[in-house]
C-alpha angles and dihedrals in degrees: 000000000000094000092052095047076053094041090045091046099047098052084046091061086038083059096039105027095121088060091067099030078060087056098046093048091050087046085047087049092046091048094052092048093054090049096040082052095046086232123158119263093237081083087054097057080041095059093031091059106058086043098049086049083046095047091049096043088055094046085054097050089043095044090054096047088043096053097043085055092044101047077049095060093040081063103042080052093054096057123087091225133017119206100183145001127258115251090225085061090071118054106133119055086241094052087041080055086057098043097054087045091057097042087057081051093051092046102047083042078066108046090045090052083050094053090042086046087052102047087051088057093039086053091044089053089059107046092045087049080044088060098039089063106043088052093080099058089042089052090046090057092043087056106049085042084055104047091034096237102127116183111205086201097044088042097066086040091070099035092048082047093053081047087062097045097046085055092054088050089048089048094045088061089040091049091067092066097021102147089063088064092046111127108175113201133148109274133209100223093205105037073064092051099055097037084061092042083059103062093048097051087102096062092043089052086050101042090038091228128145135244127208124186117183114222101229109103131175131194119248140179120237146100111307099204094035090050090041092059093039095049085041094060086037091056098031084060096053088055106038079056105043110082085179153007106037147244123291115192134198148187119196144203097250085057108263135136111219118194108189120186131175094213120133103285149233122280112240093227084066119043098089093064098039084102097053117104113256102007106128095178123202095306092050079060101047097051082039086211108090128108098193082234100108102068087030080065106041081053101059095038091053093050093051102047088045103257126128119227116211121185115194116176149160129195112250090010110065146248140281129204117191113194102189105209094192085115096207088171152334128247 
């Protein structure tokens, strides 16, 4: 109790030492006149005594007011979060100043803690959509291993199908800190085009549906392996959606790769969500296979690399997806 009363004290003479270095300088300068008058010191104690009643009587209105901030703040300090400020806590326009400043700090302490709040949710929603598709290939090998009817072809379908999942889970964790992957070359849009179509050729033999590439081509400056996955999820869509017909893929003079299927369509009612993470639409629930993280992530890509996505579609009649290549900047 004792050391505290000390410890207490002594931080209240650290904040107000200039109060009684004040009074010791005007009892030093007292002292000298009197000398320097030759005046008896009986003037001096006259003078001493009122001082010494209005020293105390100030010690004890600015002790009270300092340990009534301080238990405040002591508080304040206790508390996991502080919301706001005590009013005790203010009391001088400079200590107001402080208190507003720390009151901005606290807010922008929270907003950052919300957006940090949302991006770990966001990231949770992924990876909980991520396991919810990979978990199909992954049953459909269970099951052949179960009933011992192991299809060799079927077999590569669904591993090539955990491969891509595990790249779009790749490109979901390089996508926070995209620009530092960033490797800007000139680019062959079809040459692209027709590296992705490859590795595809097995689904379009399954499903007997055609394929038409255009032969125009352009040059254009972006990221190879960033514009390769984009253009994968973009293509893979069109035929995990076209029962039949087929994909026909351009690339134009003004710069754009057009990828054209005559699968069975989007609703209107949902294409302006078809780029939001985790929306799966009518046809997501159809195929009952869908994560609603493909085009979330194409999106994202695209903006980022500087090329505008544009999804045009009818029930019954197909879908169009227009990748404009014309990089105007990168975000």
């Amino acid at each position: 109790m004792i050391k505290h009363f000390l410890k207490e004290a002594l931080a209240f003479l650290k904040d107000y030492f200039y109060l009684y270095c004040f009074f010791l300088l005007t009892v030093v300068l007292e002292f000298w006149v009197t000398i320097l008058q030759d005046q008896d010191e009986t003037l001096l104690s006259t003078l001493l005594i009122p001082q010494c009643y209005l020293l105390l009587i100030i010690t004890l209105i600015v002790a009270v007011r300092w340990c009534k901030k301080r238990r405040l703040a002591k508080a304040a300090l206790a508390e996991k979060e502080v919301d706001e400020l005590e009013a005790g806590l203010a009391q001088s326009s400079q200590e107001t100043l402080l208190a507003e400043l720390l009151e901005k700090l606290a807010e922008q302490n929270k907003k950052l803690a919300e957006a940090n709040f949302e991006e770990k949710q966001k990231l949770e929603d992924y990876y909980a959509l991520w396991v919810h598709q990979i978990k199909v290939p992954l049953s459909v090998l269970d099951l052949m291993n179960q009933t011992e009817t192991i299809n060799v072809k079927q077999t590569k379908e669904q591993l090539f199908l955990i491969n891509q999942y595990l790249d779009m889970l790749l490109s979901f964790i390089r996508l926070q800190d995209m620009n530092a992957d960033l490797e800007l070359q000139p680019l062959s849009a079809r040459k692209l085009v027709l590296k992705v179509v490859k590795e595809y050729k097995v689904f379009f033999i399954e499903k007997d549906l055609s394929l038409q590439i255009e032969d125009a081509d352009f040059t254009m400056v972006s990221d190879s392996k960033w514009l390769r996955f984009a253009l994968e999820q973009v293509i893979f869509n069109a035929i995990k959606y076209t029962k039949e017909g087929g994909l026909q893929i351009a690339c134009t003079k003004d710069q754009q790769i057009v990828i054209k299927d005559s699968g069975i369509g989007i609703d209107a009612a949902d294409l302006p969500q078809v780029f939001n993470q985790g929306y799966t639409g009518f046809n997501g629930r159809v195929e009952d296979n869908a994560s609603g993280l493909g085009l979330y992530l194409v999106k994202e890509i695209l903006d980022r690399l500087g090329h505008p996505i544009q999804i045009e579609s009818t029930v019954g009649v197909g879908t169009t997806v227009t990748i404009d290549c014309r990089q105007q900047h990168l975000q």
